[in-house]
ROSEKOL-655990 format. One record per atom (N, C-alpha, C): z, x, y; residue number from 0. Coordinates in nm, 4 decimals. Atoms other than C-alpha are relative to their C-alpha. Layout:
SITE        c3        c1        c2  seq
SITE         Z         X         Y  NUM
...
This chain:
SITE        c3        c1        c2  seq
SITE    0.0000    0.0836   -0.1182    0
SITE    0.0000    0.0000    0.0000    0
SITE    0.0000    0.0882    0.1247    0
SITE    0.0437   -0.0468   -0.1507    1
SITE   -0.1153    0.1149    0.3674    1
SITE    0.1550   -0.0104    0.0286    1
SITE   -0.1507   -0.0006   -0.0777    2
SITE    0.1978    0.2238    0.5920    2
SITE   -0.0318   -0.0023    0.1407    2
SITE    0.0342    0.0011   -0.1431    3
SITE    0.1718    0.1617    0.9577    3
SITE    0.0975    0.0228    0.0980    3
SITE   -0.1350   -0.0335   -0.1084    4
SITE    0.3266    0.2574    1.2754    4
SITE   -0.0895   -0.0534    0.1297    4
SITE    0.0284    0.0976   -0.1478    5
SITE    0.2549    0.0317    1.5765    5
SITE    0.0380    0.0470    0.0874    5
SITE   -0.0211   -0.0593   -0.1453    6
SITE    0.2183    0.1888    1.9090    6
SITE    0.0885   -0.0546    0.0735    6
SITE   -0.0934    0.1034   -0.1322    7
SITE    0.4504    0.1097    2.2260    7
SITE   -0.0492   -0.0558    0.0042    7
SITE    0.0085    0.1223   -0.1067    8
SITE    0.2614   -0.1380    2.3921    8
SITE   -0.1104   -0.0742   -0.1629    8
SITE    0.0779    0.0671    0.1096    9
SITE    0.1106   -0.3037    2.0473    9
SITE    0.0635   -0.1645   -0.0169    9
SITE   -0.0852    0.1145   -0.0202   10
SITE    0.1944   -0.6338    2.0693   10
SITE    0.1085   -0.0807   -0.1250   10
SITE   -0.0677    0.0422    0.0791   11
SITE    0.5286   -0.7809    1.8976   11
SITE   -0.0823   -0.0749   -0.1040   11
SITE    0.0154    0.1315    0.0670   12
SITE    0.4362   -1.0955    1.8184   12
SITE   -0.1788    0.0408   -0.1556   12
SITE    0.0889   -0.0418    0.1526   13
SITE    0.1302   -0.9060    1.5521   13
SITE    0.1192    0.0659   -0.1042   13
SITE   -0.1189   -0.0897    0.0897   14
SITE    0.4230   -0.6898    1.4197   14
SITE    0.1045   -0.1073   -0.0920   14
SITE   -0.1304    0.1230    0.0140   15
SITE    0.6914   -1.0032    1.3863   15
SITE   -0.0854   -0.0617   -0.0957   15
SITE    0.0526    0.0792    0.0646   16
SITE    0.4164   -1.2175    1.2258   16
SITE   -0.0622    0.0723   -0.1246   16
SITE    0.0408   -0.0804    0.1060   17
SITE    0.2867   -0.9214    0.9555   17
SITE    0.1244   -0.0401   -0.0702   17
SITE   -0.1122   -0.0091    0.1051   18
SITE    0.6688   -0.9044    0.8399   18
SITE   -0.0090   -0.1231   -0.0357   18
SITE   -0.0116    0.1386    0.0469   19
SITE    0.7018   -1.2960    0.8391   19
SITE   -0.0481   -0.0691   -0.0764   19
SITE    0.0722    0.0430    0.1541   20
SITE    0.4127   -1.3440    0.5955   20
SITE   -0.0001    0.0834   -0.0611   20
SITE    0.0095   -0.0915    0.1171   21
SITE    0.4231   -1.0391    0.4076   21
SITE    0.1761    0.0948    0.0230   21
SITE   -0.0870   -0.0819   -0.0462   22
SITE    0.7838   -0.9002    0.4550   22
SITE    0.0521    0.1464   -0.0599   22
SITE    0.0772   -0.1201    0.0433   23
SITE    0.6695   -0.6164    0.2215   23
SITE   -0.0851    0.0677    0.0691   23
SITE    0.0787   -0.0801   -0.0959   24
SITE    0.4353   -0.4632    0.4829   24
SITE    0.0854    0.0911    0.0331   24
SITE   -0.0722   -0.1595   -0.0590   25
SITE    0.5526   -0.1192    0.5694   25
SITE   -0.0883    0.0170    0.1231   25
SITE    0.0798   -0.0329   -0.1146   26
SITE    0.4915   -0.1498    0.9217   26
SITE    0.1429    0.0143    0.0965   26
SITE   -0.0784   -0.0453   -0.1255   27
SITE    0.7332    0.0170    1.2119   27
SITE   -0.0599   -0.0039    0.1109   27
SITE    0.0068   -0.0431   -0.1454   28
SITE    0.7637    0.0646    1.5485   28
SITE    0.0366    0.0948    0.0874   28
SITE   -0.1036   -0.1607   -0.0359   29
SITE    0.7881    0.3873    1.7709   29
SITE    0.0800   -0.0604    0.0604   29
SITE   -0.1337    0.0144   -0.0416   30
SITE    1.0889    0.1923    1.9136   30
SITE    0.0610    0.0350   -0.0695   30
SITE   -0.0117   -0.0068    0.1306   31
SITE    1.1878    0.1709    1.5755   31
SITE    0.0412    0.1605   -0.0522   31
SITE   -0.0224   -0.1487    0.0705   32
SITE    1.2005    0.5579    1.4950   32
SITE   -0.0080    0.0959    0.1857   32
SITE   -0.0351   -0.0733   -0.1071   33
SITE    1.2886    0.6641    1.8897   33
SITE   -0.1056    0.0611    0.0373   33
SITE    0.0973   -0.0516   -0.0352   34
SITE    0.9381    0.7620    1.9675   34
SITE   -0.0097   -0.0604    0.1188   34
SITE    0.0890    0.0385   -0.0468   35
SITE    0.9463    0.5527    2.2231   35
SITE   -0.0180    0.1018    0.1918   35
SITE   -0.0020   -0.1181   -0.1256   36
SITE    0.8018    0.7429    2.5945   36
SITE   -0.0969    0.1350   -0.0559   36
SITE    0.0611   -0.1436    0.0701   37
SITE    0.6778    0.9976    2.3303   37
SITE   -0.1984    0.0408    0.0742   37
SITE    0.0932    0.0216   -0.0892   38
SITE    0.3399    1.0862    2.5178   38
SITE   -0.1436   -0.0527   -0.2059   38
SITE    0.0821    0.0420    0.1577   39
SITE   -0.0056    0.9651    2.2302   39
SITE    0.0093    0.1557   -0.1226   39
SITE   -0.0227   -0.0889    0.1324   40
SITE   -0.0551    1.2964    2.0666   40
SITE    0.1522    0.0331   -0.0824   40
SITE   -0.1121    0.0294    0.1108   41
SITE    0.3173    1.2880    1.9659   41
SITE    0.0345   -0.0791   -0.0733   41
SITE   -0.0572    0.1042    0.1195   42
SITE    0.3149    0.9802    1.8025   42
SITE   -0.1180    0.0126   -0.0761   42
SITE    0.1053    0.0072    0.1210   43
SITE   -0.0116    1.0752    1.6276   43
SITE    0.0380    0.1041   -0.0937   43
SITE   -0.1004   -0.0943    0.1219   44
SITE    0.1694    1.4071    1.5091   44
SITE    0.1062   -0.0342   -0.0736   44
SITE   -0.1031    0.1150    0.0969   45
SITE    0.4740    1.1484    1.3764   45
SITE   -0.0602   -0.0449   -0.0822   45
SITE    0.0037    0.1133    0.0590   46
SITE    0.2602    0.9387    1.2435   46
SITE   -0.0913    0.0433   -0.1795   46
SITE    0.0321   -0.0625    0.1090   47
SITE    0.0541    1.1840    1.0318   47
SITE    0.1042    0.0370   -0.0994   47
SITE   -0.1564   -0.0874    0.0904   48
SITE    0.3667    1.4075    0.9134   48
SITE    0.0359   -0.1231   -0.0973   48
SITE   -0.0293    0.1240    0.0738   49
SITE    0.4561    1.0150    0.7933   49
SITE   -0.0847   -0.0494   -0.0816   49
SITE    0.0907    0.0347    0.0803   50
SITE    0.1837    0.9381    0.6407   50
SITE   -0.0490   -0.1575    0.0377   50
SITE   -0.0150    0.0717   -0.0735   51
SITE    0.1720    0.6322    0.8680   51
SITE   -0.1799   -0.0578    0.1062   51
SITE    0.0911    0.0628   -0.0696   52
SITE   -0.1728    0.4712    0.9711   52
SITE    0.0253   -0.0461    0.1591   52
SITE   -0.0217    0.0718   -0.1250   53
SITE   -0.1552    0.3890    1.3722   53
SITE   -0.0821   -0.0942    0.0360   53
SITE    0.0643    0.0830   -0.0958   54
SITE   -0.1999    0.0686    1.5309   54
SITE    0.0255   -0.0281    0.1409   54
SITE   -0.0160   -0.0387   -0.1166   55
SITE   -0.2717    0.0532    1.8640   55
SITE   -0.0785   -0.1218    0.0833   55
SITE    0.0870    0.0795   -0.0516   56
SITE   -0.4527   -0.1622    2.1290   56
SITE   -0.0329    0.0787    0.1482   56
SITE   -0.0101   -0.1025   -0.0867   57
SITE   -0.4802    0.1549    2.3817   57
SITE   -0.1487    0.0916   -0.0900   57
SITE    0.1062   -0.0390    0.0995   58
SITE   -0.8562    0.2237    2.2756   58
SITE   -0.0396    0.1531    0.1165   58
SITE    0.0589   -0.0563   -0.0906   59
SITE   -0.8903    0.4141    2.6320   59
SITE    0.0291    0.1671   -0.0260   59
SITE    0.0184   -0.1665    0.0006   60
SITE   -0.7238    0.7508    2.5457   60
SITE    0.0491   -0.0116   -0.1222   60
SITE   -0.0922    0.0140    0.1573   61
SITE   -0.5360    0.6898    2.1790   61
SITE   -0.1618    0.0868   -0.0690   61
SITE    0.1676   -0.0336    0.1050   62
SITE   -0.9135    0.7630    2.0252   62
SITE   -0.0166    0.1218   -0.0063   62
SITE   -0.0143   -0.1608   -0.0272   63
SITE   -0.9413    1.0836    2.2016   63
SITE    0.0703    0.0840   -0.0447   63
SITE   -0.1480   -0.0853    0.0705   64
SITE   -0.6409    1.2321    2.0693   64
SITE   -0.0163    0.0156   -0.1355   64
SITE    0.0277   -0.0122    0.1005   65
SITE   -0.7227    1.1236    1.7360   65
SITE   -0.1156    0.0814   -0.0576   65
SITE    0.1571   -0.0796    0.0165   66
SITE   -1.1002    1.2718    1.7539   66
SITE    0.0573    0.1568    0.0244   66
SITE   -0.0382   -0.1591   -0.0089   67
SITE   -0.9125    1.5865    1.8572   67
SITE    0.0762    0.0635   -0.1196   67
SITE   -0.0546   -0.0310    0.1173   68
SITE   -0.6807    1.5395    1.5813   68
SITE   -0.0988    0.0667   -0.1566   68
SITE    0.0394   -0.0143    0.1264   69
SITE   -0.9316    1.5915    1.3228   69
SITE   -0.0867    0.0939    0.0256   69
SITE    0.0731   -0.0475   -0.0404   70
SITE   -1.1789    1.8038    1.4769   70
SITE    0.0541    0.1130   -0.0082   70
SITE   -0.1207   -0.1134   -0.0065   71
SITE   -0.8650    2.0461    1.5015   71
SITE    0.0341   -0.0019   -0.1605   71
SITE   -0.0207   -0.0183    0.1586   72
SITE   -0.8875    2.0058    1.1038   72
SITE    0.2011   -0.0691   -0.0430   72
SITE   -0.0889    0.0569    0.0143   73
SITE   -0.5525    1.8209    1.1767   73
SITE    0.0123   -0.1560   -0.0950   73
SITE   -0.0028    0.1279    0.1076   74
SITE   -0.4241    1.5391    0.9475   74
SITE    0.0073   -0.1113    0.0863   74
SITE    0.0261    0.1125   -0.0978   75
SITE   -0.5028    1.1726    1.0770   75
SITE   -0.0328   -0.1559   -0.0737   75
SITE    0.0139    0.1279    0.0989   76
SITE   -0.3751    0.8923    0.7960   76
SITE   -0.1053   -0.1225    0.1030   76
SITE    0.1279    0.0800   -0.0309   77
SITE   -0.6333    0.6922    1.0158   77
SITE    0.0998   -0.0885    0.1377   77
SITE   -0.0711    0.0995   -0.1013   78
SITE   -0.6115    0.4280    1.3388   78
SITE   -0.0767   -0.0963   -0.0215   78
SITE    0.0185    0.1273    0.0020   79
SITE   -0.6559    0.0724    1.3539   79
SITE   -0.0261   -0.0605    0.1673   79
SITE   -0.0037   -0.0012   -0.1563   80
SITE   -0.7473   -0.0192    1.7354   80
SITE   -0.0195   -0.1944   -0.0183   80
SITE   -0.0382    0.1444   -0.0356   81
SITE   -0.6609   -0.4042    1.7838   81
SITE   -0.0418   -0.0492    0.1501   81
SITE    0.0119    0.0888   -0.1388   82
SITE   -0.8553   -0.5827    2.0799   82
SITE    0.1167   -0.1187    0.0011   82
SITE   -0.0325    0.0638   -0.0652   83
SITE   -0.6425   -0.7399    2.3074   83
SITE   -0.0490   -0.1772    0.0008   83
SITE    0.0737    0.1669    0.0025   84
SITE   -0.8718   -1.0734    2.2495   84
SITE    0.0046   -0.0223   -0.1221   84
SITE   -0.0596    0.0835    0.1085   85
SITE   -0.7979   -1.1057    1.9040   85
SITE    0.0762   -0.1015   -0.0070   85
SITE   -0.1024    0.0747    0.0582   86
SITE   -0.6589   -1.3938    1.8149   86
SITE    0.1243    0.0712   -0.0740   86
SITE   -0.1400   -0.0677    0.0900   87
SITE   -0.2578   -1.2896    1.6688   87
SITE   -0.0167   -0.0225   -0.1242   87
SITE   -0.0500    0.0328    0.0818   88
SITE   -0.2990   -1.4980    1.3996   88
SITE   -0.1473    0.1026   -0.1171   88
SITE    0.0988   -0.0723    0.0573   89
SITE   -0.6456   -1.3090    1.2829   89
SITE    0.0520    0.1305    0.0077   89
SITE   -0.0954   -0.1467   -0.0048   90
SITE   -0.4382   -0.9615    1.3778   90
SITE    0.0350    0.0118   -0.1133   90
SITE   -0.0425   -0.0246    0.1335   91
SITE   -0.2401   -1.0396    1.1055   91
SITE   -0.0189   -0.0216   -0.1010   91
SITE    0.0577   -0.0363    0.1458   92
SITE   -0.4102   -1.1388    0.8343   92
SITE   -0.1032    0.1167   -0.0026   92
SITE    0.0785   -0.1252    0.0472   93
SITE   -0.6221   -0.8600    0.8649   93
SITE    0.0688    0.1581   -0.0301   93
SITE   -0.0745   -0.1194    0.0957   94
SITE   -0.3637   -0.6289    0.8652   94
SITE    0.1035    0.0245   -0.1533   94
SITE   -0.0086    0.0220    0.1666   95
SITE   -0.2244   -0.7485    0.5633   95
SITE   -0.0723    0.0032   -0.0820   95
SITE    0.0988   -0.0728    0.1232   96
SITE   -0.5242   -0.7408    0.3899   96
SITE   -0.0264    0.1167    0.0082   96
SITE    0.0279   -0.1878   -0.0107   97
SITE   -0.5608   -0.3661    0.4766   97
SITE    0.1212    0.0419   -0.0655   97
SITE   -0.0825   -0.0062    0.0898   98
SITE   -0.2345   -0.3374    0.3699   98
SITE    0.0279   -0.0113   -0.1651   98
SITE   -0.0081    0.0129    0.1294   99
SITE   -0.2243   -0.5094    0.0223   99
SITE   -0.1149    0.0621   -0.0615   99
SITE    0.0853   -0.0019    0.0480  100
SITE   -0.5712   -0.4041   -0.0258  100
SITE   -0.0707    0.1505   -0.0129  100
SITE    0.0398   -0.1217   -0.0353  101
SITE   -0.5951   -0.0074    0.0926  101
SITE    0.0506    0.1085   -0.1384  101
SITE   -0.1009   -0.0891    0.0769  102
SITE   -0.5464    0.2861   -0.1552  102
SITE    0.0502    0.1287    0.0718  102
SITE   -0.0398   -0.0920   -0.0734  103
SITE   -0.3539    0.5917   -0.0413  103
SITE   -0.1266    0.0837    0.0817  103
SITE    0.0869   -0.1234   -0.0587  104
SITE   -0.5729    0.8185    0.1632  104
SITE   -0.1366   -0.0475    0.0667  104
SITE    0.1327    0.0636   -0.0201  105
SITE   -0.8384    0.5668    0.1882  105
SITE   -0.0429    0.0224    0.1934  105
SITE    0.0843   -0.0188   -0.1580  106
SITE   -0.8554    0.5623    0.6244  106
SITE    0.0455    0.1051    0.0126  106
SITE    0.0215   -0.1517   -0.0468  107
SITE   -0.7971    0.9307    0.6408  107
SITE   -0.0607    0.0458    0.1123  107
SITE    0.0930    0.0086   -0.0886  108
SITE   -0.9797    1.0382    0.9549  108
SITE   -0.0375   -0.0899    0.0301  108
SITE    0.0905    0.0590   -0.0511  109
SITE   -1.1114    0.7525    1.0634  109
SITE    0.0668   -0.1061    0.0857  109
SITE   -0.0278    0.0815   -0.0687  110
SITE   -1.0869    0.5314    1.3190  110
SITE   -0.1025   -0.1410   -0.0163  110
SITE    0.0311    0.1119    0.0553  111
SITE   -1.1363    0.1485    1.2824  111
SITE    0.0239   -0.0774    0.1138  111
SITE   -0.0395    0.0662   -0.0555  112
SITE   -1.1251   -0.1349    1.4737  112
SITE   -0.0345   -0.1690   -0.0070  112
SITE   -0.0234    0.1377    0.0493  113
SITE   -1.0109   -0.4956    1.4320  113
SITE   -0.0800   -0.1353    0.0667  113
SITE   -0.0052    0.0582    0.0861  114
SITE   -1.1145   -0.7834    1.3587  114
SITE   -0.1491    0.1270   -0.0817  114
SITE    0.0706   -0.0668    0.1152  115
SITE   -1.3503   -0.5704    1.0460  115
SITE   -0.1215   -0.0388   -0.0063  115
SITE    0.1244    0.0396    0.0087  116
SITE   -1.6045   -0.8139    1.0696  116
SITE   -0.0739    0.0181    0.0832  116
């Protein structure tokens, strides 16, 4: 199962509603583990070391960091970039199905972004 770590400004109410239907989702928050303030490349170096997929809705510089991350042959369990115009309730079933449905290692490098379709 996918592990995630939800940026500061990622919105609760996707986070609250992942646990509420799946309360098996391994999904945190850098409040959650005192990241929070941490500037992006520190919570992308957390989130690797963790093994921790990031979701984010900060497509403007989060990306960059990550493209540097890997380019730098650095590790980068993968990001999830969540428009702001998603519907919540489509947020979260899609990250539950990434969740129940991902195998380890599978978004490695790569950056993604939601809704899939």
């Amino acid at each position: 199962m996918a592990r995630f770590l939800a940026d500061e400004n990622f919105n609760n109410q996707i986070v609250r509603g992942v646990l509420r239907q799946n309360p098996n989702t391994d999904i945190i928050r850098v409040q959650d583990v005192d990241l929070s303030g941490v500037d992006d490349p520190g919570v992308l170096a957390w989130a690797a070391e963790e093994g921790r997929i990031v979701l984010t809705h900060d497509v403007a510089t989060m990306i960059t960091f990550v493209y540097q991350r890997i380019q730098a042959g650095l590790s980068m369990p993968g990001l999830f970039e969540v428009n702001r115009r998603v519907p919540v309730g489509l947020a979260i079933e899609e990250i539950i199905l990434i969740a129940e449905c991902s195998i380890e290692g599978e978004w490695e490098g790569q950056v993604r972004f939601l809704p899939l379709r």
